[in-house]
N, C-alpha and C positions, 0 to 999 in steps of 0.2 A: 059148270063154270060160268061166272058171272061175265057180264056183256063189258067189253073194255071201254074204258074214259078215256078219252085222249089230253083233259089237261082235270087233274088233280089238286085242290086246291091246299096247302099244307101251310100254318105260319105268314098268311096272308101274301101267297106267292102262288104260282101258276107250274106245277111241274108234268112235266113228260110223261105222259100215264103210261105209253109204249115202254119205259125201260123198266126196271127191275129196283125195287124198295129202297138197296143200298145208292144206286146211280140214281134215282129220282132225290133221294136224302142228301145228294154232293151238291146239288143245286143250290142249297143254300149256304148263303154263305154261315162261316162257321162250323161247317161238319167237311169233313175229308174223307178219305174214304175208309180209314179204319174207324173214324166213329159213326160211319152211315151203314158200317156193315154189324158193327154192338148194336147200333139203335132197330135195327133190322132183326138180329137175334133175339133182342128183350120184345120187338113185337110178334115174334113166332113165339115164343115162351108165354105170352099173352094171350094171342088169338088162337093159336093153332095155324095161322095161313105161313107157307114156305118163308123162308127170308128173302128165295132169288125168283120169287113170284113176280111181275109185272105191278107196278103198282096202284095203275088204271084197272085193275083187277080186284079192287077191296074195296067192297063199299062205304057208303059214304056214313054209316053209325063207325064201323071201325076207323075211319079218318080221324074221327076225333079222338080216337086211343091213339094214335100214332103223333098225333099231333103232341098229346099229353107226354109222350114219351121222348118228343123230341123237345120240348121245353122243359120236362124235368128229368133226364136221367138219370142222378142219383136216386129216385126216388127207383129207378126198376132193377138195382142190382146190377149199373155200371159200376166199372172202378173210378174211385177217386183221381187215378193218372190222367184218365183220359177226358177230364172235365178241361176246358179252356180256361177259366180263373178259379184256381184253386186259391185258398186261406185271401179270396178276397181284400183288400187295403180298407175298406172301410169299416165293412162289417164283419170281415174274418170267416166269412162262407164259403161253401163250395159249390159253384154254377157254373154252369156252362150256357155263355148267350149267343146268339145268334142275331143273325142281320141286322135291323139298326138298333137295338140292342149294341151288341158288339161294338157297332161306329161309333156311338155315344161314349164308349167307357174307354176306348181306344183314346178318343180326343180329348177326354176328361184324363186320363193319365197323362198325358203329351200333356196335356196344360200344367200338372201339377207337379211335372220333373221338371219342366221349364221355370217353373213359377219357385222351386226350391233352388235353382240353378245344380243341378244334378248332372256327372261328369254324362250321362245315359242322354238327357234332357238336352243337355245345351247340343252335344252333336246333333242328334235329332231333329233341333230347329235348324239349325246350319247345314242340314241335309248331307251330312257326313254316315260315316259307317259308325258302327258301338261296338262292334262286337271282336275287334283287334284286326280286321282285315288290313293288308296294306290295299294305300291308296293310289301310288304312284303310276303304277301302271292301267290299275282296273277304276271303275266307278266313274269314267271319264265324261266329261257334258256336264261337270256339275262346278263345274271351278277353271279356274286359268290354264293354262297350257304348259307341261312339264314341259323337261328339255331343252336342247339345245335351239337356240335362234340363230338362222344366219345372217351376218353383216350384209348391209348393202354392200353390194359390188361399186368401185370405184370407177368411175368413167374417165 
């Protein structure tokens, strides 16, 4: 058994070498946990090391397979479901991005529904819900105050 790492370095981030491949993979942002436990299965399908192995436990030539795996999944026999941008807006691909990756194309979308005035875009700016939630009672702190007002009392 190899000598544990306490901090692992993956995608230019600093993870928890004490936990387990799948929970060291939730660290970033962009993976959850059902894609930190695919990405965890297609690196045992790889190396041969457990998927629920410690991941201060792999050294540091396999780091860089995991790494690979974690910036290109499609390429190890993920599904296409579980990629974050699928049929991509620009270039019609399938990736899956991660950390500031991600924040980049997040804000680059939000600019370009705003910038089309799209019914998705304009709430968005106006820091409203999209998704048909009602408003009236929940989402509260974001706008004026529903309800009833009382009159001043009359002296």
């Amino acid at each position: 058994m190899a000598e544990l790492r306490l901090i692992v370095r993956i995608a230019n981030k600093d993870l928890n070498g004490k936990s387990t491949i799948q929970k060291g993979l939730m660290e970033l942002k962009g993976i959850d946990h059902r894609m930190g436990k695919m990405i965890a299965k297609a690196f045992e399908k790889e190396t041969g090391i457990k998927w629920n192995s410690k991941i201060g436990e792999i050294t540091e030539d396999k780091d860089k397979k995991l790494e690979e795996i974690v910036f290109h999944p499609e390429k190890f026999s993920i599904p296409l479901w579980a990629l974050n941008k699928q049929k991509e807006y620009n270039t019609g691909e399938n990736k899956h991005l991660i950390m500031s990756e991600l924040d980049f194309d997040q804000r680059n979308t939000q600019q370009r529904l705003s910038k089309i005035k799209s019914y998705r875009g304009l709430r968005r700016s106006w820091g409203l819900t999209v998704r048909g939630q009602k408003t009236k009672s929940t989402h509260r702190g974001k706008g004026p105050v529903v309800g009833v007002l009382k009159k001043d009392a009359k002296k």
